[in-house]
C-alpha positions in Angstrom: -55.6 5.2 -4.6 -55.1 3.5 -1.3 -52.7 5.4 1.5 -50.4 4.4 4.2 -50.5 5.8 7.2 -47.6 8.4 6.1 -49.8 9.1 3.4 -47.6 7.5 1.0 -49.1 6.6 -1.7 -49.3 2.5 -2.2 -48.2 2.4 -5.7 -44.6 3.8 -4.8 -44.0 1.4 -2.6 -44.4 -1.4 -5.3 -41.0 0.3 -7.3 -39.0 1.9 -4.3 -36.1 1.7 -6.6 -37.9 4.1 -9.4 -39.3 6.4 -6.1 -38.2 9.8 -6.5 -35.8 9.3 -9.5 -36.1 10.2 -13.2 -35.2 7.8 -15.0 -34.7 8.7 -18.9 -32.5 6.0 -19.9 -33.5 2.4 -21.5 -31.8 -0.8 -21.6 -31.0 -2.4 -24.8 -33.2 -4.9 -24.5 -36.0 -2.1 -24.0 -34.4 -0.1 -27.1 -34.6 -3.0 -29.1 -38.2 -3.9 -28.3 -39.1 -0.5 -29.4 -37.5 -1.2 -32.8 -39.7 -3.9 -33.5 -42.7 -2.3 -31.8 -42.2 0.5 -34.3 -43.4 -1.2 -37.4 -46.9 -1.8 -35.6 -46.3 -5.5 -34.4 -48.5 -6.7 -31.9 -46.6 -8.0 -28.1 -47.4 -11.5 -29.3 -45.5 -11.0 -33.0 -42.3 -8.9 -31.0 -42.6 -11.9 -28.2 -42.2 -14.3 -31.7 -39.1 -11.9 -33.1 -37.2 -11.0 -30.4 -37.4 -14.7 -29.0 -38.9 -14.0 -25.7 -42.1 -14.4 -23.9 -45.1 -12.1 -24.5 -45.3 -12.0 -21.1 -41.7 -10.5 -21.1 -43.0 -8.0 -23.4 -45.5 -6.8 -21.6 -43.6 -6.0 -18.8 -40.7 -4.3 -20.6 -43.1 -2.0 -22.0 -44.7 -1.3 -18.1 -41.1 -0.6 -17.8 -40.5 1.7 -20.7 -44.3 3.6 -20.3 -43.0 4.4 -16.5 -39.5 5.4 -17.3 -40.6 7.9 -20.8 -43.7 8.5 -18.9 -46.3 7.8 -21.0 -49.4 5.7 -21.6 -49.4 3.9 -24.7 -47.2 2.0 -27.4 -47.4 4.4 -30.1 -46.5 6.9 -27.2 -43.1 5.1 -26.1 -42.1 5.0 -29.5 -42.9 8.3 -30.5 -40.6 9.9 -27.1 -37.9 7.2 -27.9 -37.5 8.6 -31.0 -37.6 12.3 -30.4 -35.3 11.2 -27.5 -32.8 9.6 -30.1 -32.8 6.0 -28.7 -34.2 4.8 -32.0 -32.4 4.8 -35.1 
């Protein structure tokens, strides 16, 4: 990982906003996307569901991997559920 001369790591500067904050809620358009992703649809069928972009998709779930801090669909689900964000 590449450095700054403060020795900052580069990838917090890209989210300043998330640096140094824990972030354990979602939005409800994340919560939702988790809903669907939880019967095992691919990003292209929740893009097709949910009326969005896949695209759009993919970057909610950056979002919700960075904010439940994890590393994989099945992953986000499983913490959003233990968490109680999914009914």
């Amino acid at each position: 990982m590449q450095k700054l001369k403060n020795n900052e790591p580069l990838q917090d500067l890209k989210k300043p906003h998330l640096k140094g904050r824990e972030i354990t809620s979602l939005t409800n358009r994340e919560i939702a996307l988790l809903d669907v992703m939880k019967c095992g649809y691919s990003y292209c069928q929740v893009a097709a569901i949910l009326a969005i972009s896949e695209r759009t998709v993919e970057t909610h779930m950056k979002n919700i991997f960075i904010k439940l801090s994890v590393h994989s669909r099945s992953a986000a689900v499983f913490q959003a559920q233990a968490r109680g964000m999914l009914s």
